[in-house]
C-alpha positions in Angstrom: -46.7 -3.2 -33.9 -48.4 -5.6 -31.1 -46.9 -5.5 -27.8 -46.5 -8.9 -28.0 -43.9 -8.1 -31.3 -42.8 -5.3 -28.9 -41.6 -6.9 -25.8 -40.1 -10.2 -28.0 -37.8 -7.5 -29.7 -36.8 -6.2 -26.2 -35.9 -8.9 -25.1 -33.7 -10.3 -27.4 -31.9 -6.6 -28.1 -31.1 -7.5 -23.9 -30.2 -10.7 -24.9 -27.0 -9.5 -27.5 -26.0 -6.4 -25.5 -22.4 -6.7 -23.8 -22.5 -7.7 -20.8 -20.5 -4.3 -19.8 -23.7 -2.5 -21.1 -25.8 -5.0 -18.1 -24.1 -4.2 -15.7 -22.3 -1.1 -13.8 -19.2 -2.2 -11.9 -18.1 0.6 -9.3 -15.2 1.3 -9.0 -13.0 1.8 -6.1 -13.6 5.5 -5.9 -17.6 4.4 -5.4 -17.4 2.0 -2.4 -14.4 0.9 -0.1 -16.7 -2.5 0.5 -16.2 -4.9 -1.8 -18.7 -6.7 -3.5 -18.3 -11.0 -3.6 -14.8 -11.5 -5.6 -15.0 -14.3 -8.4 -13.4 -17.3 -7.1 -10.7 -19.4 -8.4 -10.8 -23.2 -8.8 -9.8 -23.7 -5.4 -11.4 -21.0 -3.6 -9.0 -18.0 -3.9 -10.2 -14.9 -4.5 -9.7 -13.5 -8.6 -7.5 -10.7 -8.3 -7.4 -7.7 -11.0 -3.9 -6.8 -10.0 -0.7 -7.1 -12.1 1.4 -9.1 -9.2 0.0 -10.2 -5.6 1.6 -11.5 -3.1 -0.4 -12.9 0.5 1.6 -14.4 3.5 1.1 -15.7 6.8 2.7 -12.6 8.8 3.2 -14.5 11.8 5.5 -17.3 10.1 6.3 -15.3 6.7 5.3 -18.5 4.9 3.5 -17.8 1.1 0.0 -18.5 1.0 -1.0 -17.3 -2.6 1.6 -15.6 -5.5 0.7 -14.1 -8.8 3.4 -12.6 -11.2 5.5 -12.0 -7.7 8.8 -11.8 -8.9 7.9 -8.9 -12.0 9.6 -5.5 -11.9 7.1 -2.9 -11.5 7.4 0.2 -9.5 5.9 0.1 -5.8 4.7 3.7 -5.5 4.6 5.1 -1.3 4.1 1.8 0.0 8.2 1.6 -0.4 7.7 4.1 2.3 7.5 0.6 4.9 11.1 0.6 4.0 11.8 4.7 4.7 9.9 4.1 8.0 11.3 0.9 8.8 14.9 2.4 8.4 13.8 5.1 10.6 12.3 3.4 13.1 15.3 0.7 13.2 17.8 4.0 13.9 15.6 5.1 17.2 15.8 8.4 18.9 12.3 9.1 17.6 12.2 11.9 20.5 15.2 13.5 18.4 13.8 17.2 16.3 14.4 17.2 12.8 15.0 20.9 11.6 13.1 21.4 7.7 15.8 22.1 4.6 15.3 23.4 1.7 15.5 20.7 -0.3 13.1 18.5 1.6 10.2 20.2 0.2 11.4 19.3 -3.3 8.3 16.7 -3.7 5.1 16.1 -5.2 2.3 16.2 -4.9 1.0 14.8 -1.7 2.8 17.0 0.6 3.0 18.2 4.4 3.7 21.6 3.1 6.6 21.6 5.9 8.9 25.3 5.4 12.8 25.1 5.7 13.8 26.1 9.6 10.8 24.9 11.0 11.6 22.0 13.9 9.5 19.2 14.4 9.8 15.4 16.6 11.1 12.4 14.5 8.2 10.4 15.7 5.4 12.9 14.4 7.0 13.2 11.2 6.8 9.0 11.1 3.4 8.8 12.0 2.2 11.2 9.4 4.6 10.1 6.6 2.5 6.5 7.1 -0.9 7.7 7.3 -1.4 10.6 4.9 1.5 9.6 2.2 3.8 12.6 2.5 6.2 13.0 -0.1 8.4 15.9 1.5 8.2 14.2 5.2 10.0 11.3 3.4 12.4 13.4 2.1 12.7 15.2 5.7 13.2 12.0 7.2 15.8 10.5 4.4 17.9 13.4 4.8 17.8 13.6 8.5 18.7 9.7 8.6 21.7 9.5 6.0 22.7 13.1 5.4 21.1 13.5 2.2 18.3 11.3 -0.4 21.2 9.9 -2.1 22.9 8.3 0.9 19.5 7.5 2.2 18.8 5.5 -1.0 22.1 3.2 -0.6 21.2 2.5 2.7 17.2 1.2 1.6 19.0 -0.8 -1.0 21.6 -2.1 1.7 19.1 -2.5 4.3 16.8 -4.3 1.2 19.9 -6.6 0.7 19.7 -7.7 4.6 16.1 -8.8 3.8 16.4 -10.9 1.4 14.6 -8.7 -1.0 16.8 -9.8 -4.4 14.8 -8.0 -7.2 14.4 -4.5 -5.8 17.0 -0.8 -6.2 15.4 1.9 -4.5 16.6 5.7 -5.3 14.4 7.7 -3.4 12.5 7.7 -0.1 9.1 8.5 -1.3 8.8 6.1 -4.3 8.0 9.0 -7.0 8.7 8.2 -9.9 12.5 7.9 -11.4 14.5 6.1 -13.6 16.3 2.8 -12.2 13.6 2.2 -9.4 11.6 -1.0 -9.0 10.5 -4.0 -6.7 8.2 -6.7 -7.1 5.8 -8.4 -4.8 7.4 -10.8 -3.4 10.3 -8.6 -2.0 7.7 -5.8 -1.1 6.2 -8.6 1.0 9.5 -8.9 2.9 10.1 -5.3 3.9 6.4 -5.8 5.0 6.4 -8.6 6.9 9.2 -7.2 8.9 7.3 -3.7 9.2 4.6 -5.3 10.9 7.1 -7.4 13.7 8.2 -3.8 14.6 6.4 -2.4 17.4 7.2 0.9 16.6 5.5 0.5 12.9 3.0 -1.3 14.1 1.7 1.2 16.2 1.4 3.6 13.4 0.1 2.0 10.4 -2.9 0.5 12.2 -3.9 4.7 12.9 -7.1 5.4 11.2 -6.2 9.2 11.9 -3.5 11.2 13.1 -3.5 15.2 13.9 -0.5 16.9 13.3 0.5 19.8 15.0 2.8 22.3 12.5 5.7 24.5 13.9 3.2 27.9 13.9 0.8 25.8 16.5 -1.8 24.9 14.1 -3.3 21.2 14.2 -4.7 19.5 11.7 -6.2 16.0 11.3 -5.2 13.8 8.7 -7.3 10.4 7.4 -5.0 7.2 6.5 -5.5 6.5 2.8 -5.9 2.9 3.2 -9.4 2.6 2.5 -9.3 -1.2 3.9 -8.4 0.0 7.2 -11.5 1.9 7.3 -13.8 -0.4 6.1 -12.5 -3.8 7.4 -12.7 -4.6 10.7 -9.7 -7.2 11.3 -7.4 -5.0 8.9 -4.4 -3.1 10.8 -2.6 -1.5 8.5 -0.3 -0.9 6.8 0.3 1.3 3.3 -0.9 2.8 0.2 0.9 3.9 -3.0 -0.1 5.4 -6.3 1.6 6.8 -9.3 0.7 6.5 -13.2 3.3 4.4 -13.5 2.9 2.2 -10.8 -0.6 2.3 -10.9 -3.0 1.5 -7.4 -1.2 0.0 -4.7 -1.5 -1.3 -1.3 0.3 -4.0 1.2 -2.4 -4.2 3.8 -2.0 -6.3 6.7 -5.3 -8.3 9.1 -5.7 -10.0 12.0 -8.3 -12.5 13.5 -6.4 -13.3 16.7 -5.8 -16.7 15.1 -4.5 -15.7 12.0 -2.4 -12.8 10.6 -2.0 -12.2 7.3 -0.6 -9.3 5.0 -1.1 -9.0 1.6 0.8 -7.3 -1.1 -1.1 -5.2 -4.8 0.8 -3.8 -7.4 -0.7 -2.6 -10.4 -4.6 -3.1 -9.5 -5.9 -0.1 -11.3 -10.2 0.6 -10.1 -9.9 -2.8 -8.0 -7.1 -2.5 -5.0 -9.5 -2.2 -2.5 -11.9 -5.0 -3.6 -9.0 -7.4 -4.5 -6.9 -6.6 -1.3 -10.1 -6.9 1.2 -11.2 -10.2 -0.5 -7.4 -11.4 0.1 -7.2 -10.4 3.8 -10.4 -12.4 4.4 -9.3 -15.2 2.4 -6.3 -15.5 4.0 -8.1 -15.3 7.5 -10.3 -18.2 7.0 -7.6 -20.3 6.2 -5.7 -20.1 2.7 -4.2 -23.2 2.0 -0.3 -22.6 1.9 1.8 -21.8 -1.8 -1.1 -21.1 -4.3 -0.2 -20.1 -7.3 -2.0 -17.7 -9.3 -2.4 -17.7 -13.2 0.9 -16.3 -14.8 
């Protein structure tokens, strides 16, 4: 065989592989930094995610919307609502003495033991940066007396938002039957999580070190990958589950603009799709785009 015959066989082989055998994506587990997004017709960024919401946070007004009003579950980032409940109650000064049955969580946990004392506000700021199931518990039970009164007054407090399509029944978002939200009301509890100073101050923490009841400190990195990588981002929440799939309501700010923007169901693609969104939104989104249904 000529290498003429050679290299014409090459290159058509190239020419019928798949394009997945071309090229290799990364994933978000490879890079925090997104590489350019595929635009829509009109400029907007093409999302991977199931539902997507992205608002103006200073006026609340819609700026994009895909699939925002379908039931899915929300994962931790229902943990805006935990903290904004807890933040809205004050007393943050207040200790919060460990049960038993707070450390019934998994798997992300604090590893907090029953009797040990620790401030309200530490347990806040940790719960938001690291994710911790058994904090969220600690803090449900602390606020309402136990998870199950805590859950009626999310749902209550979820009513007062406007939030329509949503039942909480725990603090942590875990998995369990009868538990759901959508975008668009995620959107809600976040847009009034980042008008609260006390919030604000904590989701935009790239870090936080927390200092346990036997003296020992130990630092813990926010999972919101967006926050570490994107300059303008401050905040504000991750969430993950197999059910739920990736998730993160991340917020940005240009001092000109402020937007937050809301991912359910974005499996190897949150962090791309959300960082494209935020810098969408900051160079000016157009107001009510609608995203393929």
């Amino acid at each position: 065989m000529t290498k003429r015959t050679l290299l014409l066989l090459l290159v058509l082989f190239a020419g019928i592989l798949p394009a997945s055998a071309k090229h290799h994506h990364s994933t978000d587990s490879d890079s925090a930094t997104p590489t350019p997004t595929p635009e829509e017709a009109d400029g907007a960024p093409s999302t991977h995610a199931t539902s997507v919401v992205l608002l103006d946070a200073r006026t609340g007004q819609l700026l994009y919307e895909k699939n925002a009003d379908e039931h899915r579950p929300a994962a931790s980032t229902q943990k805006l609502l935990t903290g904004l409940i807890v933040a809205e109650a004050g007393n943050l000064d207040a200790p919060v003495t460990v049960d038993i049955s707070d450390t019934w969580a998994e798997p992300v946990k604090l590893n907090i033991q029953p009797g040990e004392t620790y401030r309200r506000f530490d347990l806040l700021q940790v719960m938001h940066v690291h994710s911790m199931n058994d904090v969220a518990r600690c803090l449900a039970r602390d606020n309402a007396g136990s998870v199950e009164a805590f859950a009626d007054a999310m749902n209550r407090r979820a009513a007062a938002l406007g939030m329509k399509d949503s039942h909480f029944v725990n603090p942590n978002g875990l998995p369990i039957p009868g538990q759901f939200s959508t975008a668009r009301d995620m959107s809600k509890v976040a847009f009034a999580a980042y008008h609260n100073p006390i919030l604000r101050s904590i989701v935009c923490l790239k870090d936080v070190d927390f200092q346990y009841a036997d003296g020992r400190v130990r630092k813990f990195e926010n999972t919101n990958r967006v926050l570490l990588t994107l300059p303008y981002c401050n905040g504000m929440k991750t969430g993950y589950t197999d059910a739920a799939g990736h998730c993160l309501i991340s917020s940005a700010s240009n001092g000109s603009r402020d937007v937050i923007s809301v991912v359910l169901g974005d499996n190897g693609y949150v962090w791309r799709d959300s960082y494209a969104l935020l810098e969408w939104g900051l160079a000016g989104a157009p107001p009510g785009r609608l995203g393929d249904r």
